[in-house]
N, CA, C and O atoms as a GROMACS GRO file, in nm:
protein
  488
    1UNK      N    1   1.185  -0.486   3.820
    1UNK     CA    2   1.262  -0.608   3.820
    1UNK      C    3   1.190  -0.714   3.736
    1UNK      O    4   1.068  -0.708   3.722
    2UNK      N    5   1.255  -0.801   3.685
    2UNK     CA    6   1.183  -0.928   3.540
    2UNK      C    7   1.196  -1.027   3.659
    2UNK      O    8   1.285  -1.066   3.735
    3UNK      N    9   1.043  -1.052   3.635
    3UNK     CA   10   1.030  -1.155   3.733
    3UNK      C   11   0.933  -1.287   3.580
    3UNK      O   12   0.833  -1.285   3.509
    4UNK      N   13   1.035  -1.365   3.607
    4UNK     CA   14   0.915  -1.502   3.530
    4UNK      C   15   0.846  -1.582   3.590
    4UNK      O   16   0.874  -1.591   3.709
    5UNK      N   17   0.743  -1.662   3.542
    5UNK     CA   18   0.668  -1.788   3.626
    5UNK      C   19   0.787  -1.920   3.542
    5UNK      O   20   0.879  -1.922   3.460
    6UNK      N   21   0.724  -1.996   3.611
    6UNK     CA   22   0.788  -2.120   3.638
    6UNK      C   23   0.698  -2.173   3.475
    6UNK      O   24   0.760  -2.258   3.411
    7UNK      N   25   0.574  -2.132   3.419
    7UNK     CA   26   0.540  -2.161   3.295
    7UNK      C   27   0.672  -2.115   3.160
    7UNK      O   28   0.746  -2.177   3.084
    8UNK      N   29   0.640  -1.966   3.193
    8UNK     CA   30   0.742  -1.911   3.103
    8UNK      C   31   0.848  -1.928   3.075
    8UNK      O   32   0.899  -1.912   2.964
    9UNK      N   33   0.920  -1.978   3.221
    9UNK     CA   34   1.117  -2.017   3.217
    9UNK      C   35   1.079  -2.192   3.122
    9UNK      O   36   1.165  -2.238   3.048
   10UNK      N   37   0.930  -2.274   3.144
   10UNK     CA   38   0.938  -2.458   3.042
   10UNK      C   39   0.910  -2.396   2.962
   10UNK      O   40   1.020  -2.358   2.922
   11UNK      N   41   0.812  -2.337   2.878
   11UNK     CA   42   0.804  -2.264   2.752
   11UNK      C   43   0.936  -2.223   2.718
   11UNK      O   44   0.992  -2.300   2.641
   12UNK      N   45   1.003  -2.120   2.755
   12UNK     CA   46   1.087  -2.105   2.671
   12UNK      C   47   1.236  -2.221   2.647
   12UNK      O   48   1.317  -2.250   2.559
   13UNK      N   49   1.203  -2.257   2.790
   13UNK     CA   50   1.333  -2.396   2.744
   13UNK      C   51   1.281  -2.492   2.653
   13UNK      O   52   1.371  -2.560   2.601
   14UNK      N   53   1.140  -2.527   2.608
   14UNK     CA   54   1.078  -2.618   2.516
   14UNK      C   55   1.128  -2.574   2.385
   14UNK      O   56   1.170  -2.645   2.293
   15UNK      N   57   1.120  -2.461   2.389
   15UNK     CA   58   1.095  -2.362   2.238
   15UNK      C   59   1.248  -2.362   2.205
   15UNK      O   60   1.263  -2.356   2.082
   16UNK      N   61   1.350  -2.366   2.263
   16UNK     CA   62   1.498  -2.327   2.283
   16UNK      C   63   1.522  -2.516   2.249
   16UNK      O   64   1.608  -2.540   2.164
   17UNK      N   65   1.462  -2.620   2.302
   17UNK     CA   66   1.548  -2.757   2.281
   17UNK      C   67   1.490  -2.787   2.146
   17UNK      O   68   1.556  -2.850   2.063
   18UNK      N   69   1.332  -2.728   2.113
   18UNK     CA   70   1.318  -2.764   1.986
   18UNK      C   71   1.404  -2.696   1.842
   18UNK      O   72   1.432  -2.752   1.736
   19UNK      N   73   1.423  -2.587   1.878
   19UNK     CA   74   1.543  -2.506   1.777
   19UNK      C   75   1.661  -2.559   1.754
   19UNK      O   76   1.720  -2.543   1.647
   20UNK      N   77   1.721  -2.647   1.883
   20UNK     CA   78   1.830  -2.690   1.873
   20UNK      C   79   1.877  -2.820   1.858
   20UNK      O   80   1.990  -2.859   1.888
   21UNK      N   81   1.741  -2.919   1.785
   21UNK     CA   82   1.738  -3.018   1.773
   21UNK      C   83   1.752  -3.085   1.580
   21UNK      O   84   1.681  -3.056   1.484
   22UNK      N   85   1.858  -3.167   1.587
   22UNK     CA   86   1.911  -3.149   1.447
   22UNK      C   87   1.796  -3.180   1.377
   22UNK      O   88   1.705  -3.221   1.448
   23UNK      N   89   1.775  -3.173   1.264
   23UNK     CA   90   1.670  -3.221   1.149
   23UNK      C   91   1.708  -3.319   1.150
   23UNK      O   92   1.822  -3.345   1.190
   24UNK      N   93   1.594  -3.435   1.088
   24UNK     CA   94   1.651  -3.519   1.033
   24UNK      C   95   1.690  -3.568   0.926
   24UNK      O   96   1.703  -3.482   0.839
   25UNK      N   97   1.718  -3.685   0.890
   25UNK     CA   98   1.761  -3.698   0.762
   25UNK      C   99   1.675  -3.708   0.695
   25UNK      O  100   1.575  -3.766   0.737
   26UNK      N  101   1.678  -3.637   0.520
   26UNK     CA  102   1.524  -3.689   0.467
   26UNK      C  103   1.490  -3.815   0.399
   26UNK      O  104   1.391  -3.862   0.343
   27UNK      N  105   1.617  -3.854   0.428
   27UNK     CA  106   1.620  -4.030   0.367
   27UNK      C  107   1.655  -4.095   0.429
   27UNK      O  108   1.778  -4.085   0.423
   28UNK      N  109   1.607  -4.223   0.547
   28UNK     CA  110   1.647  -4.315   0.664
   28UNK      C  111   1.663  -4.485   0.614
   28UNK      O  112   1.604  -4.554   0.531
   29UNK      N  113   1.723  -4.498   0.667
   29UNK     CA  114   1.670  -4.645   0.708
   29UNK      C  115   1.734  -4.698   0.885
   29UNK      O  116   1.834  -4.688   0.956
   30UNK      N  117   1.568  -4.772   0.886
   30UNK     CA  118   1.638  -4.851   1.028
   30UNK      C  119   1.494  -4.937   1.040
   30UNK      O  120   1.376  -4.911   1.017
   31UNK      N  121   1.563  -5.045   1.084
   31UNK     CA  122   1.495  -5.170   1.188
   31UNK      C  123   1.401  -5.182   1.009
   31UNK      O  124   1.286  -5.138   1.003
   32UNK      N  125   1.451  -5.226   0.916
   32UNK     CA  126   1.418  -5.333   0.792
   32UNK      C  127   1.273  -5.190   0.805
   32UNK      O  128   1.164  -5.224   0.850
   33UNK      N  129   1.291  -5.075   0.770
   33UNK     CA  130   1.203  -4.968   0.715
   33UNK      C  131   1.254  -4.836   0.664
   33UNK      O  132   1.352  -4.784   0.716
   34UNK      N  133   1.180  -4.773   0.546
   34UNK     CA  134   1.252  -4.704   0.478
   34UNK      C  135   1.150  -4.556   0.520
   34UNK      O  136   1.028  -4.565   0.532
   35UNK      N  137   1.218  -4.441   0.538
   35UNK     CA  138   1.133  -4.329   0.576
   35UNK      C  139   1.208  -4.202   0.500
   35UNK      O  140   1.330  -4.190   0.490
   36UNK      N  141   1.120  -4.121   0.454
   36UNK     CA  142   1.136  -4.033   0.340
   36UNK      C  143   1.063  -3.921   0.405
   36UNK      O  144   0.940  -3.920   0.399
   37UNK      N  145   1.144  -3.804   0.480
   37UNK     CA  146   1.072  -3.741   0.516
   37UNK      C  147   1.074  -3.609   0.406
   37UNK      O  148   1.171  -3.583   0.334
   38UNK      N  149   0.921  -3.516   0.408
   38UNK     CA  150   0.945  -3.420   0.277
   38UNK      C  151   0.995  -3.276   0.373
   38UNK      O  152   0.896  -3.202   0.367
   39UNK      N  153   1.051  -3.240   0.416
   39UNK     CA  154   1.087  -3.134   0.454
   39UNK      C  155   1.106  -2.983   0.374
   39UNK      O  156   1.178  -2.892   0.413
   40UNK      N  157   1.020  -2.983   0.253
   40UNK     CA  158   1.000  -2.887   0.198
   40UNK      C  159   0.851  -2.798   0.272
   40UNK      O  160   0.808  -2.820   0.385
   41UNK      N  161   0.793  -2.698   0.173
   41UNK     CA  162   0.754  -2.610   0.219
   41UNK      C  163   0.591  -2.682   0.082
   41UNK      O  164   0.487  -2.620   0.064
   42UNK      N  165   0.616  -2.777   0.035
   42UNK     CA  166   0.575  -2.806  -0.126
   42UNK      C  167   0.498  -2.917  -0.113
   42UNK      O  168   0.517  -2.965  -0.001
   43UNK      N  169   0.435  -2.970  -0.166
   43UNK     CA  170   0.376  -3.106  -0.174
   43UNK      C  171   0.457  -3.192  -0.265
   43UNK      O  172   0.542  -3.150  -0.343
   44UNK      N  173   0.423  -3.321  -0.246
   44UNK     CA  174   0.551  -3.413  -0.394
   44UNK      C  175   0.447  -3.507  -0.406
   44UNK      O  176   0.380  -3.562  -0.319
   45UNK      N  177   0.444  -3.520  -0.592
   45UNK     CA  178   0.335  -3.606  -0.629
   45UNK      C  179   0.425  -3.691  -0.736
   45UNK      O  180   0.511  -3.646  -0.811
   46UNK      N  181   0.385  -3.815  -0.724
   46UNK     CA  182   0.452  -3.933  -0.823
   46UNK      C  183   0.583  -3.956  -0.732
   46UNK      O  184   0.697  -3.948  -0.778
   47UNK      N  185   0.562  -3.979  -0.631
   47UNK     CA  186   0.660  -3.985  -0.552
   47UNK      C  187   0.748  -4.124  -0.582
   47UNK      O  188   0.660  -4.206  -0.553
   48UNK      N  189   0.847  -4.195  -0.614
   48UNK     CA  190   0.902  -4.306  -0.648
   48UNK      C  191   1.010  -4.350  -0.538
   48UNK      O  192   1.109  -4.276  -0.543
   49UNK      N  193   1.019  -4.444  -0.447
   49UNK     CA  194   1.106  -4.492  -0.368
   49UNK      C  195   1.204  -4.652  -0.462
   49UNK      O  196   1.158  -4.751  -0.518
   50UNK      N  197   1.306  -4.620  -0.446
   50UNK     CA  198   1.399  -4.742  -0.507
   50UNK      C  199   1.497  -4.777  -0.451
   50UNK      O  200   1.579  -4.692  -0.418
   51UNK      N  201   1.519  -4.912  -0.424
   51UNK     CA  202   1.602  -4.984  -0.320
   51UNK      C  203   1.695  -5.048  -0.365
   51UNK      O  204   1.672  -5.158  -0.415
   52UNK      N  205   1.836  -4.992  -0.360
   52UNK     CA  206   1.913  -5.122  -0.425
   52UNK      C  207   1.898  -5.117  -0.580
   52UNK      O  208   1.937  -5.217  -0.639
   53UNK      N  209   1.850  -5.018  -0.650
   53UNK     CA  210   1.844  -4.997  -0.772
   53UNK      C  211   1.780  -5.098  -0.848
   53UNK      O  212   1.802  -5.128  -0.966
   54UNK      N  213   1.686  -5.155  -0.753
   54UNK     CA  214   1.588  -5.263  -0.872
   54UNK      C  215   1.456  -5.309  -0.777
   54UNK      O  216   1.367  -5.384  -0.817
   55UNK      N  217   1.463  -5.242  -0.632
   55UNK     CA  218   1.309  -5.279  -0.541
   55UNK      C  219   1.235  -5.153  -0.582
   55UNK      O  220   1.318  -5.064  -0.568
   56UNK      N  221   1.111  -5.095  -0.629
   56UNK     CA  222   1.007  -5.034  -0.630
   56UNK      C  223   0.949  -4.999  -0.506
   56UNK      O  224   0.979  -5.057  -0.401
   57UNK      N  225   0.872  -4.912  -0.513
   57UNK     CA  226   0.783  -4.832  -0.417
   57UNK      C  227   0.741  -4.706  -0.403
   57UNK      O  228   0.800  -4.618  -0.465
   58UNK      N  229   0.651  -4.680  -0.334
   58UNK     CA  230   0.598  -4.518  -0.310
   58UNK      C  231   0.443  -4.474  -0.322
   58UNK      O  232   0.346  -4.546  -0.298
   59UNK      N  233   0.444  -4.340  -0.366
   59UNK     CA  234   0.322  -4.335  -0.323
   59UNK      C  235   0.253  -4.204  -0.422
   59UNK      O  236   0.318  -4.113  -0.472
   60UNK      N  237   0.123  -4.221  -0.430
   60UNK     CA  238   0.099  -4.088  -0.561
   60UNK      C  239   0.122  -3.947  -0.505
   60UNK      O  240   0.138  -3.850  -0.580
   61UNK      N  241   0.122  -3.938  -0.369
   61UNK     CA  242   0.117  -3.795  -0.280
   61UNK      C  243   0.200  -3.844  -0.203
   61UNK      O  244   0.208  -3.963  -0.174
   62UNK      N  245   0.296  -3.721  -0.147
   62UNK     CA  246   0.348  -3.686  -0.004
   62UNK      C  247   0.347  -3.536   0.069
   62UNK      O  248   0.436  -3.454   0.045
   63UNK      N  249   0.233  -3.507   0.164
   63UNK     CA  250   0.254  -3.344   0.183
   63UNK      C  251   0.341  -3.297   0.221
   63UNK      O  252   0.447  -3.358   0.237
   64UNK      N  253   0.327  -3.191   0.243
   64UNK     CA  254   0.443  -3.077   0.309
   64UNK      C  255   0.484  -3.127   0.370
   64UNK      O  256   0.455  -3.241   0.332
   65UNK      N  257   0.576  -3.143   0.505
   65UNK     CA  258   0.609  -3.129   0.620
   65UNK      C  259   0.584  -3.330   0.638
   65UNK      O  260   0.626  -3.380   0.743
   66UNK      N  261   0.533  -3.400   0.557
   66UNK     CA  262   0.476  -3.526   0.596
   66UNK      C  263   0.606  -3.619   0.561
   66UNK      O  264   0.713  -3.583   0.513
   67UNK      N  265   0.555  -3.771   0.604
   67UNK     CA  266   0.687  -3.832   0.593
   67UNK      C  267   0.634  -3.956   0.528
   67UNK      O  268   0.514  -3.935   0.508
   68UNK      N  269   0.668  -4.079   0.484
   68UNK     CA  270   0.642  -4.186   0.392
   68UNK      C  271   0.702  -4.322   0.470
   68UNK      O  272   0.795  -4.357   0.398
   69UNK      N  273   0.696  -4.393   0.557
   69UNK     CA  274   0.688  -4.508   0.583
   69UNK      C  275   0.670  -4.640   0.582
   69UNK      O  276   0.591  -4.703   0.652
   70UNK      N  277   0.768  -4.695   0.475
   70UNK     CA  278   0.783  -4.828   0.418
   70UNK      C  279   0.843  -4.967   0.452
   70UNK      O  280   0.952  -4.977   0.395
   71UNK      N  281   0.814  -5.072   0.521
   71UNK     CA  282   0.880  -5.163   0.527
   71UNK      C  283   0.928  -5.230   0.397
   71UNK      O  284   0.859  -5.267   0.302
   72UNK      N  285   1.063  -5.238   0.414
   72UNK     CA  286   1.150  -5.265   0.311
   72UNK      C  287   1.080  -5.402   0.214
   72UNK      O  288   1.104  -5.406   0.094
   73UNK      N  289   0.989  -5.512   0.283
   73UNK     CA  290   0.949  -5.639   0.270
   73UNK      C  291   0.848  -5.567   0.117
   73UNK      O  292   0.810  -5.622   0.014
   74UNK      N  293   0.834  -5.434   0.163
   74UNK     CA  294   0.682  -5.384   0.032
   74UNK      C  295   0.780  -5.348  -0.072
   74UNK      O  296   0.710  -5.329  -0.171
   75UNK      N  297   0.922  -5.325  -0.110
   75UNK     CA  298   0.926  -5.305  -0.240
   75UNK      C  299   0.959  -5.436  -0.312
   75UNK      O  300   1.006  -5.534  -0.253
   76UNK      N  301   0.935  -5.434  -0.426
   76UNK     CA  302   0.940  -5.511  -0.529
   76UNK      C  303   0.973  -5.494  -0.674
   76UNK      O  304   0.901  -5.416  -0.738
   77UNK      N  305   1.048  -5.541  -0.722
   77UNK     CA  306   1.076  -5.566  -0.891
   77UNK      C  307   0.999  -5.560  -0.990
   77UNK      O  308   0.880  -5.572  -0.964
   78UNK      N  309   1.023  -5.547  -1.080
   78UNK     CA  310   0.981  -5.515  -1.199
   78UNK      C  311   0.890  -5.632  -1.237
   78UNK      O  312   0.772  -5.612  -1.265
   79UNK      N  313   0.947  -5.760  -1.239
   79UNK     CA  314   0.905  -5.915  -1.229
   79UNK      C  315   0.832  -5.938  -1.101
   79UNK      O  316   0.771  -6.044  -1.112
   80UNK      N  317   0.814  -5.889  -0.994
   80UNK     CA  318   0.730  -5.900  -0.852
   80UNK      C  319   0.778  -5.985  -0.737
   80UNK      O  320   0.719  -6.050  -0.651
   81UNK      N  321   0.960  -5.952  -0.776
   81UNK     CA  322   1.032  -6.050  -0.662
   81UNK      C  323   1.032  -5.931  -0.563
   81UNK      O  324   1.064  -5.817  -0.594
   82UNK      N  325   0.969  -5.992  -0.370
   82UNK     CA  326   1.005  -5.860  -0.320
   82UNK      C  327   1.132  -5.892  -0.238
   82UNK      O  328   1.170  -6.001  -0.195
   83UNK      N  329   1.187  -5.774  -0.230
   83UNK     CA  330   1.302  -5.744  -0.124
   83UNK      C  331   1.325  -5.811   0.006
   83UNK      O  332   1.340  -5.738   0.104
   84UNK      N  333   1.330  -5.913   0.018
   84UNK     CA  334   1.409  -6.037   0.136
   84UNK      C  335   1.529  -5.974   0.193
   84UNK      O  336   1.642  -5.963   0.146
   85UNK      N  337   1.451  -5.913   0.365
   85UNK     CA  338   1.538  -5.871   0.458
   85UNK      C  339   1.617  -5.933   0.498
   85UNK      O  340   1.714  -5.879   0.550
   86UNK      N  341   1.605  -6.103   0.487
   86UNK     CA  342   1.692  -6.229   0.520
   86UNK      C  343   1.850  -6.241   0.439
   86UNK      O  344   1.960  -6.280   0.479
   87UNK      N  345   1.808  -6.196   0.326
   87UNK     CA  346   1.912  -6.207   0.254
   87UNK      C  347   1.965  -6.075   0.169
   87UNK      O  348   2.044  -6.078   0.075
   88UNK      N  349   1.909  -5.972   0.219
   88UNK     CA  350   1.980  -5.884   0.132
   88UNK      C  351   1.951  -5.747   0.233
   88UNK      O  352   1.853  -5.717   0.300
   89UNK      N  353   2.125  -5.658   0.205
   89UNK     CA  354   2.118  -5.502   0.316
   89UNK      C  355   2.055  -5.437   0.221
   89UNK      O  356   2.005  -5.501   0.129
   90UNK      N  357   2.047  -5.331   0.225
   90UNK     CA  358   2.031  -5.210   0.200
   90UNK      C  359   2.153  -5.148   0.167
   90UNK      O  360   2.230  -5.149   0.264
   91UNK      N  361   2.220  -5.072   0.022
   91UNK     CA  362   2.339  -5.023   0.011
   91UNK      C  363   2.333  -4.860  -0.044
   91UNK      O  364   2.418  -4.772  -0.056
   92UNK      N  365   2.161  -4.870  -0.077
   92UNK     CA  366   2.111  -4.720  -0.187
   92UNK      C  367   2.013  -4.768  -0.191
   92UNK      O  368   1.966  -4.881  -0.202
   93UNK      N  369   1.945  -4.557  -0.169
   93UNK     CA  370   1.786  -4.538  -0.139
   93UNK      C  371   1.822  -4.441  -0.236
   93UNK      O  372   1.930  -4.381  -0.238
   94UNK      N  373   1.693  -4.423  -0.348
   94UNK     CA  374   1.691  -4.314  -0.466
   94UNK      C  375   1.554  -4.287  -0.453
   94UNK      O  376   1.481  -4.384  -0.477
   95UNK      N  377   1.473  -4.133  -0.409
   95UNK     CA  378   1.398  -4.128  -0.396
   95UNK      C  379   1.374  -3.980  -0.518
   95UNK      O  380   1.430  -3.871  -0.505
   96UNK      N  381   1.257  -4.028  -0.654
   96UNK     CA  382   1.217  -3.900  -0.702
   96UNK      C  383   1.088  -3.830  -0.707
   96UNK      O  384   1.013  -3.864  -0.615
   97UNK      N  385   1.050  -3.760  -0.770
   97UNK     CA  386   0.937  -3.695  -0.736
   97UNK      C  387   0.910  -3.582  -0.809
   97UNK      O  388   1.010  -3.562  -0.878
   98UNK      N  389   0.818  -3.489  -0.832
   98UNK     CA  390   0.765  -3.402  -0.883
   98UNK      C  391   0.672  -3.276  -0.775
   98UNK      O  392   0.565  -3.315  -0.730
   99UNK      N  393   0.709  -3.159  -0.746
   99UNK     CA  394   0.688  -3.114  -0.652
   99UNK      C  395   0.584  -3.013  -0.690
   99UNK      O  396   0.605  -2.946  -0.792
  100UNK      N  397   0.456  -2.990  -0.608
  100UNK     CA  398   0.373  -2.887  -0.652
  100UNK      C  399   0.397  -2.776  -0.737
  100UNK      O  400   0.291  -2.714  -0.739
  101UNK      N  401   0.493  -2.708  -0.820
  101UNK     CA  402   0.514  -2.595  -0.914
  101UNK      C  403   0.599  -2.698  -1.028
  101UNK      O  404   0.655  -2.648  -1.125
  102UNK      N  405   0.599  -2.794  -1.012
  102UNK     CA  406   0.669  -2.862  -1.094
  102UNK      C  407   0.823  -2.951  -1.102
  102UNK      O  408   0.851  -3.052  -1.168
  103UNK      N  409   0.881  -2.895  -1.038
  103UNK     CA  410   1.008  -2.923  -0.963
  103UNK      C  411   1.046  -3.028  -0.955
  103UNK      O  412   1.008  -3.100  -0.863
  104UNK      N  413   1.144  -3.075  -1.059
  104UNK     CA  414   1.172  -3.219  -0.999
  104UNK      C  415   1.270  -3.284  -0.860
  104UNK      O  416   1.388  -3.250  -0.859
  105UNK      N  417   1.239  -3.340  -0.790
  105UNK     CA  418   1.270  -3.368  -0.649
  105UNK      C  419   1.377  -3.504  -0.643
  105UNK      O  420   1.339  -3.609  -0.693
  106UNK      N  421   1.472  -3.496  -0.597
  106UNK     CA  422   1.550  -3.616  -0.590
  106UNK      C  423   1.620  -3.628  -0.442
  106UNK      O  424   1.655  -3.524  -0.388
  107UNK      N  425   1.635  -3.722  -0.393
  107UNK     CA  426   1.731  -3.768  -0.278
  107UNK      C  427   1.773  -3.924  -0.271
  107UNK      O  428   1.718  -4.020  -0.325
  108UNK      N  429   1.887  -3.920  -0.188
  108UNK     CA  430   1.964  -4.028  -0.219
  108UNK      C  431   2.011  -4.090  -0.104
  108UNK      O  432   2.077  -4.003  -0.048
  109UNK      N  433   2.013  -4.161  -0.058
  109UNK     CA  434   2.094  -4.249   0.048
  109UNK      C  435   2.216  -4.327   0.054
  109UNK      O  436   2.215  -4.449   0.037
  110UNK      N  437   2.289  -4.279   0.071
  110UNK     CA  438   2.415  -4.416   0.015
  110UNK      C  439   2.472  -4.482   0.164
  110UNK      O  440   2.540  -4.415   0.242
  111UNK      N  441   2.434  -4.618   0.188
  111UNK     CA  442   2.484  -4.662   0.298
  111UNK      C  443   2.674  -4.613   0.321
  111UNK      O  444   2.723  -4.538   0.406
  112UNK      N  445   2.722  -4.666   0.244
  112UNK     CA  446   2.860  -4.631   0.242
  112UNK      C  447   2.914  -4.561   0.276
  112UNK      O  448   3.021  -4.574   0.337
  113UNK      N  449   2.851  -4.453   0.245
  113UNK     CA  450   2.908  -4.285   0.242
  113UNK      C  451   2.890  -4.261   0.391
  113UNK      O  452   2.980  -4.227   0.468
  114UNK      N  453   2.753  -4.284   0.425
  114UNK     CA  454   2.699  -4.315   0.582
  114UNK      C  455   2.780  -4.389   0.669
  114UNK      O  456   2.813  -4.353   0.782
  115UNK      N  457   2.816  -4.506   0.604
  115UNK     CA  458   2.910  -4.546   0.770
  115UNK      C  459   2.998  -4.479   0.787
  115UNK      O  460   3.036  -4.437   0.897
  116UNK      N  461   3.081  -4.441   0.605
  116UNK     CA  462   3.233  -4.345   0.668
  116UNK      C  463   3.202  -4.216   0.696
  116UNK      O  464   3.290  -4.131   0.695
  117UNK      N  465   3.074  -4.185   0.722
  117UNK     CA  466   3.054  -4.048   0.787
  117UNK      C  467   3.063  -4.065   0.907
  117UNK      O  468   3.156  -4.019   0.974
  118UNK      N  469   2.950  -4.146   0.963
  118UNK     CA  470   2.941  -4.194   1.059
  118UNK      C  471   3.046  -4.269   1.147
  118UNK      O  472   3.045  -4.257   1.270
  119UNK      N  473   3.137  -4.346   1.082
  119UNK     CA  474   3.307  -4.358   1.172
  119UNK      C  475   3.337  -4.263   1.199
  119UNK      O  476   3.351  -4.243   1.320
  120UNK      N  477   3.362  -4.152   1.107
  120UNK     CA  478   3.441  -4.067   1.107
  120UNK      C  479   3.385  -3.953   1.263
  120UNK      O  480   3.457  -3.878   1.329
  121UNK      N  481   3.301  -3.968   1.272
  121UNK     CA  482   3.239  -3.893   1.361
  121UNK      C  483   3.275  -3.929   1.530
  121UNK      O  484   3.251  -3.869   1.635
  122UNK      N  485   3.319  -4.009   1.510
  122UNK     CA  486   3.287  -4.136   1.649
  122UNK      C  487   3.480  -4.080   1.702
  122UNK      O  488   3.534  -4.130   1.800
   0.00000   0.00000   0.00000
């Protein structure tokens, strides 16, 4: 007869909620911060974050599996105006990159597309 312990039946329900837990997105925003997670298998170097198609940011490395955490207040312009959460949303996140074998890496955020996904869901 299969008899389990009371370890084995939380182990395997741990192992079972983590499988069934959605990914996330690899491009966020929330609470005036921007998060870029790399969900490849790869490293990404020259990593470039862009806000609104004219705020700057990022970082020379992002590893594997690692994620990038920016308050929106750190990007800035070309001229060194930065991004004023007071007065301006967020409408597009363009994130590129260059990935350990060479690979060029892109992702995108489009608020828009997001809410009418997001209505649509509701």
């Amino acid at each position: 007869m299969l008899r389990l312990s009371y370890r084995q039946v939380a182990l395997a329900a741990m192992l079972l909620a983590g499988a069934c837990s959605p990914r996330p997105d690899p491009v966020s925003v929330a609470e005036n911060t921007v998060v870029v997670h790399n969900q490849t298998s790869r490293e990404w170097r020259n990593v470039v974050v862009t806000v609104n198609d004219h705020f700057r940011g990022g970082t020379p490395l992002l590893a594997a599996g690692a994620q990038l955490t920016a308050p929106l207040s750190q990007f800035q312009t070309a001229f060194g105006q930065h991004y004023d959460i007071a007065r301006q949303s967020v409408f597009k996140v363009e994130v590129t990159a260059t990935d350990s074998s060479g690979e060029p890496v892109k992702l995108d955020f489009d608020a828009k597309k997001r809410g009418l996904a997001e209505s649509l869901r509701q």
